[in-house]
Each structure stands twice: as structure tokens, then as C-alpha cells.
N, C-alpha and C positions, 0 to 999 in steps of 0.2 A: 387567529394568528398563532395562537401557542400551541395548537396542533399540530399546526404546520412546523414551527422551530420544534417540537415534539419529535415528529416526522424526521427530519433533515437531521437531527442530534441520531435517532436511532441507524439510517440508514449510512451514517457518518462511521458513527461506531462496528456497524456489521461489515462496513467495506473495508475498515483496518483492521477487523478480526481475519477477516478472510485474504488480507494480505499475509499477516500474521503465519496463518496457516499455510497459505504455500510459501513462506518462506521459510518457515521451518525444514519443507522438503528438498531446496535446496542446498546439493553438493558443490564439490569443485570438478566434477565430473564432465569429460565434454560429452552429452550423450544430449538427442531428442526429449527426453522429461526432463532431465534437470532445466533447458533451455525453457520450456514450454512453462515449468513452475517460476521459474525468473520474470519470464514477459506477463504469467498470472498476479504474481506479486506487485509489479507495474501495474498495470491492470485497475487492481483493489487500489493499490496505494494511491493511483492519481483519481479516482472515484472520492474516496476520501475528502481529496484536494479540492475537487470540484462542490460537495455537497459543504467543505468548513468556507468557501468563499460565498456561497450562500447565505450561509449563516452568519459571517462577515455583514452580510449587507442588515440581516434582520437584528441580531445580539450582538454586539459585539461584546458584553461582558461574556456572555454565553459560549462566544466565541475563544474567547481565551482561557475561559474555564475548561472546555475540552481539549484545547491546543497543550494546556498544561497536562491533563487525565490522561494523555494521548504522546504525548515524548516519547516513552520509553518505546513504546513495538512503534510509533513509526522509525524511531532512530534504528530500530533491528531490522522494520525491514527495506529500508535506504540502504541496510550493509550489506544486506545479504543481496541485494539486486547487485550490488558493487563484487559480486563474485563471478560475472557474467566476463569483466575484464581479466579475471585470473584463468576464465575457462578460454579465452580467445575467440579467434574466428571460427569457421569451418574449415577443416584441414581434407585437403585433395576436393575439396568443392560437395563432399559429402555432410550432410547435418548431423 
């Protein structure tokens, strides 16, 4: 069992690195990558989500240990996906 919460803690952590990571790459730009690093950022971040309610169910001390270790880049990158509103729609029906 502690392998397994071993497991789940690392793949937890490399999914909100990797959100991490393309958010950083996004702009306010409306262009094809920045949209593509947006939905990436989604992506990792709810992988995250998925692997800490896992963890929910085995630690829960565990569980709020990383939820604590883990605030800061998720809170970056929930903002930075929140810049997909400032990019808008698709304009003239092109991406």
C-alpha cells in the first residue's frame, strides 16, 4: 500500500509540474499555441485532481500534506488557464 500512495504522490506531483510548465508558456495572445498550452495546462492540472482524490481515499493526512506543498503552482496555474477568457473566442471562425 505505501507504494502505491508512493506512486499516486509522485505522479501527482509530475502532473502539476507539467501543468506548471505549460503555463508558464502561456500568453494573452490569441493564436493556435497559446490556446493548445491553455487546454495542456487543463489537461496536467485536472490529472492532478484526479490522482489527489485518490489519495483522498488512501491518506488523507497525506492528502493535505501535498494539497498544502502544492497551493502555490496550482493557484498559478488555475490563473494562468483563466487567461483563455482574456484571449476570447475564435474571431471570423478561424483558430
Amino acid at each position: 500500500m505505501e507504494k502505491l500512495k508512493e506512486r499516486i504522490i509522485n505522479q501527482a506531483k509530475k502532473s502539476l509540474e507539467d501543468a506548471v510548465i505549460c503555463a508558464k508558456q502561456i500568453t494573452t495572445e490569441n493564436n493556435v499555441h497559446n490556446k493548445t498550452c491553455i487546454l495542456n495546462t487543463e489537461y496536467h492540472l485536472s490529472q492532478f485532481f484526479a490522482y489527489m482524490e485518490i489519495l483522498w481515499e488512501l491518506d488523507i493526512d497525506k492528502y493535505v500534506e501535498i494539497g498544502s506543498e502544492t497551493n502555490k503552482d496550482r493557484t498559478a496555474a488555475a490563473l494562468a488557464i483563466d487567461k483563455l477568457y482574456e484571449i476570447g473566442g475564435n474571431e471570423n471562425g478561424k483558430y
